[in-house]
Structures are given as C-alpha cells and as structure tokens.
N, C-alpha and C positions, 0 to 999 in steps of 0.2 A: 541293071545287072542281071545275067542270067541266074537258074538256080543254083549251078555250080559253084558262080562266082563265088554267092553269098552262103556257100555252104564253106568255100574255101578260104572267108574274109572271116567268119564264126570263128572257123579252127585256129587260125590266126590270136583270134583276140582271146579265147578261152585258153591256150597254150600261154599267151601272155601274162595273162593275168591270174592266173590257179594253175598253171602246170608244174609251177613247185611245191606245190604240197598238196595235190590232191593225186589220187592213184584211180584209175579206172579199175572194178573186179573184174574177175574172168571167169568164167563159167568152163570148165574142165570135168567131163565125166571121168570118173576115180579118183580126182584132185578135188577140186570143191561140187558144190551141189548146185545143178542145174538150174533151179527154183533160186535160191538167199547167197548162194557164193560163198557157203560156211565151207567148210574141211567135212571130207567124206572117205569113206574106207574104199582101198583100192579099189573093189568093189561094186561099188553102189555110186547111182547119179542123183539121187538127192539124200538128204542128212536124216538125221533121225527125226527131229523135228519136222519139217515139211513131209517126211512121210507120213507121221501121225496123223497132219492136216490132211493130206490127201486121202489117207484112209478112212475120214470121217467124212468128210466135205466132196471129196471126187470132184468132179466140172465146174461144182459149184464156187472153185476158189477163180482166184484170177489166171486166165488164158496164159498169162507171160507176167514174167516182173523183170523191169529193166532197171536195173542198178548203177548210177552213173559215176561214183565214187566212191572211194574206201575209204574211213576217217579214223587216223592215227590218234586217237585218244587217249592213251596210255600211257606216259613218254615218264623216266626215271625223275627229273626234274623241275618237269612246265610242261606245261600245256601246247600238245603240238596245234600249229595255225590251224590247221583244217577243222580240227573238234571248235576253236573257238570260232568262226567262221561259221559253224552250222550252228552252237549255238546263239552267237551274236546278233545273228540278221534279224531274231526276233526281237531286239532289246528295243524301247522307244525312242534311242537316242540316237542324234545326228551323227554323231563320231563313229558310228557302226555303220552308215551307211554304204560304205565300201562292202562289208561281208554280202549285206542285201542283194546289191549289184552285182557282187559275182554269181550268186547264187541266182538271180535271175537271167545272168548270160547263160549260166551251164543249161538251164529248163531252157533255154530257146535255142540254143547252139543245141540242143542231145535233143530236142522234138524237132529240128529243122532237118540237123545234119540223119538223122536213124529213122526217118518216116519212113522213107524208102523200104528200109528191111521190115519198117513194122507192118507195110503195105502188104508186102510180099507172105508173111506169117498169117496176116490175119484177114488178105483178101482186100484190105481197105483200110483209110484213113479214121480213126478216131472220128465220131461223130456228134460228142458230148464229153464233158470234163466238169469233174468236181475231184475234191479233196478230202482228205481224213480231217476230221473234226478233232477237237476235245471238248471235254465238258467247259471247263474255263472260258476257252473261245468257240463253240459251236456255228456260228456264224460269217458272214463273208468278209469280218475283220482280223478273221483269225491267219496269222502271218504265213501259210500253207497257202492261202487261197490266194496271195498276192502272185506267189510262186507259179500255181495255175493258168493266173493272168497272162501269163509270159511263154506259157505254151504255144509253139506255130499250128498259122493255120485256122486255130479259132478263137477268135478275138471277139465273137457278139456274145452279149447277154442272154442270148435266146440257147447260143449253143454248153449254158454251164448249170448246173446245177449242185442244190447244198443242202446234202445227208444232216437229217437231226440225231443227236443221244437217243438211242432203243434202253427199255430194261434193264438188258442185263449189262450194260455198259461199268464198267470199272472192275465186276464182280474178281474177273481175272486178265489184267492186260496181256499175257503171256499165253492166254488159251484163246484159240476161234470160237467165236457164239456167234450164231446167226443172230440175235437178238440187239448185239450191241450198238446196231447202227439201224433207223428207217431210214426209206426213200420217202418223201411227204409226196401224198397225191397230187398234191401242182405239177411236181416232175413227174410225174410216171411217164407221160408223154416222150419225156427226154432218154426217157432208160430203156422201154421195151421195143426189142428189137434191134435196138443199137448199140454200136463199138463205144463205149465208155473208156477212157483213160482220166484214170485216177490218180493223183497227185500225194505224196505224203515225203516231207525231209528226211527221215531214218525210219532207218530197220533193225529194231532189236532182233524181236522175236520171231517178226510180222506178224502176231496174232490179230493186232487193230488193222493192217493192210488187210487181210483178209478176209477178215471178219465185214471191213467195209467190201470188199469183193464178191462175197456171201449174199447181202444183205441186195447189193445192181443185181447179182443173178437173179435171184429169187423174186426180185420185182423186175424183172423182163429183157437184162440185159441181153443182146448174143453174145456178145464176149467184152471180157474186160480186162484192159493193159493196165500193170499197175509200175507206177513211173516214181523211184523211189530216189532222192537224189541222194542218199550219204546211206553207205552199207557201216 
C-alpha cells in the first residue's frame, strides 16, 4: 500500500469506530486558544492560562500541542462514551479492551495521518518519544506509555524514552514547575538536540504536559510536540 492508501484506510477505520462520539478541537484565533483549544476573548490567541505559562516559561514550553479530541464529560444524565473511553482504557480488565483499541487507533491514525504538517512546522519528523508519567505509575507500565507504542514511525526501543517524578512533582498539578519531572541521564542522549514528541491522554490544565515539556527543554531538547489525545 502506498502512504496515501494507509493514510486513507486510518481515516476509514477511526471515522468507524470513534467518529460518533469523539469531536476533533479547533484552534481559531479569537475563538479558542491557539496553544489548549479553551475559549478566548475576541481578542486574544491564547487563553489566560497559557499566557501565564508563556509568560513564565517562553520556549521553554512545548513547540506545538496537538489535540486530537474533545471529551464530552459532562452530560445531564450519564456519562458520555467518549469521557468513559478515556477513562476506561486504563482499567485492567478485558471488557475495556475495546476503549484501549480505540484509543491506540487515534495515536496511530493522528501520528500517521498529521506527520506531514508536523514535518512541515517543525522541519522534521519526531526523533524520540516518551510520555507523562504519574507518581502511581512512573514507569513504562503506565497505560500513557502503551499509547506511545502506537505512535507512527518509531516503533524501536532505542527511539523512546521515560521521564522520572522531579521534587517538586504533585506540589501543584495545575501550575508549571520545571522541577516536576527529570530526564535520567541514560536518555540524555535521546533528548539533546532532538524533536521529542510527548504523549499524555488529557489536558486539564496542561500544567503536567508542560511541565513535562519544560523539563526535554532544559535537558537539551530542540523542540518538542506534545501530542495530547483528549482535550
């Protein structure tokens, strides 16, 4: 199959299987915010919050966040599919394995089918991939990293690495700290100098995306895509 094909065979099976109830964001300067996809004054292209980070942090946040669905959470009655869906995949039962599955279509369908633009933005292909951690699971069991797996493109061991709990980690989930995430010196190799995309399921705040974004700058990243699958 060419690239086309299997860009066009993705869209196919991702429209099948999540197109009813998952919503792509949109990024609209004076509608929502360039950076999270919140609500923004006619105005302004990013929200108050991401200004804040910006204003603290500058280059140091990530290069681009690409947000690949909206998740209806809120619903007068029940729980709409898509909230359950993100939170499900991580549950350790087989009966959920469906949410799992979709959720690793969309990370390969939205890094296969948008490499292209990412190319174009940032010069090049992701070079390196890891994910946001928690304290709980820090490591490469934690149900983010599976997500990661699933990213196109790089599938070696050599090309992934995984950030440990820094200090200042928990003190505030809703604020940036450079503190709250290390790169361990095993990977430094993987970080400096290279296009890092970063993995995490939701975006509250972003303060942990970015905080994890912070943390690949400052140990030698050049830029870094943060790849968020549920706004």
């Amino acid at each position: 199959m060419t690239h086309e094909d299997i860009r066009a065979d993705l869209r196919r099976q991702l429209t099948r299987r999540v197109g009813g109830f998952f919503h792509n964001t949109r990024k609209l300067p004076g509608v929502t915010c360039v950076v999270c996809a919140g609500p923004v004054s006619s105005n302004e292209v990013v929200c108050s919050r991401c200004a804040r980070h910006r204003a603290e942090f500058g280059d140091r946040l990530a290069d681009r966040v690409l947000l690949l669905t909206y998740v209806r959470g809120h619903q007068p009655r029940k729980q709409h599919q898509s909230a359950h869906t993100v939170r499900a995949y991580k549950w350790p039962w087989s009966s959920v394995e469906r949410c799992l599955n979709d959720l690793r279509l969309m990370v390969l369908a939205a890094t296969r089918i948008h490499a292209r633009c990412v190319v174009e933005a940032a010069g090049r292909i992701w070079d390196s991939v890891t994910f946001v951690p928690s304290r709980n699971r820090p490591i490469a069991k934690h149900p983010v990293a599976e997500l990661a797996r699933h990213v196109a493109f790089h599938d070696q061991d050599e090309d992934r690495l995984t950030l440990e709990i820094g200090p200042g980690f928990g003190d505030s989930e809703r604020v940036v700290r450079a503190d709250q995430f290390v790169v361990p010196d095993r990977y430094r190799e993987r970080v400096t100098g290279r296009h890092v995309l970063l993995v995490d399921d939701t975006w509250t705040s972003g303060a942990k995306m970015q905080s994890a974004a912070v943390a690949l700058s400052d140990a030698g990243a050049e830029q870094v895509t943060a790849l968020c699958v549920a706004r």
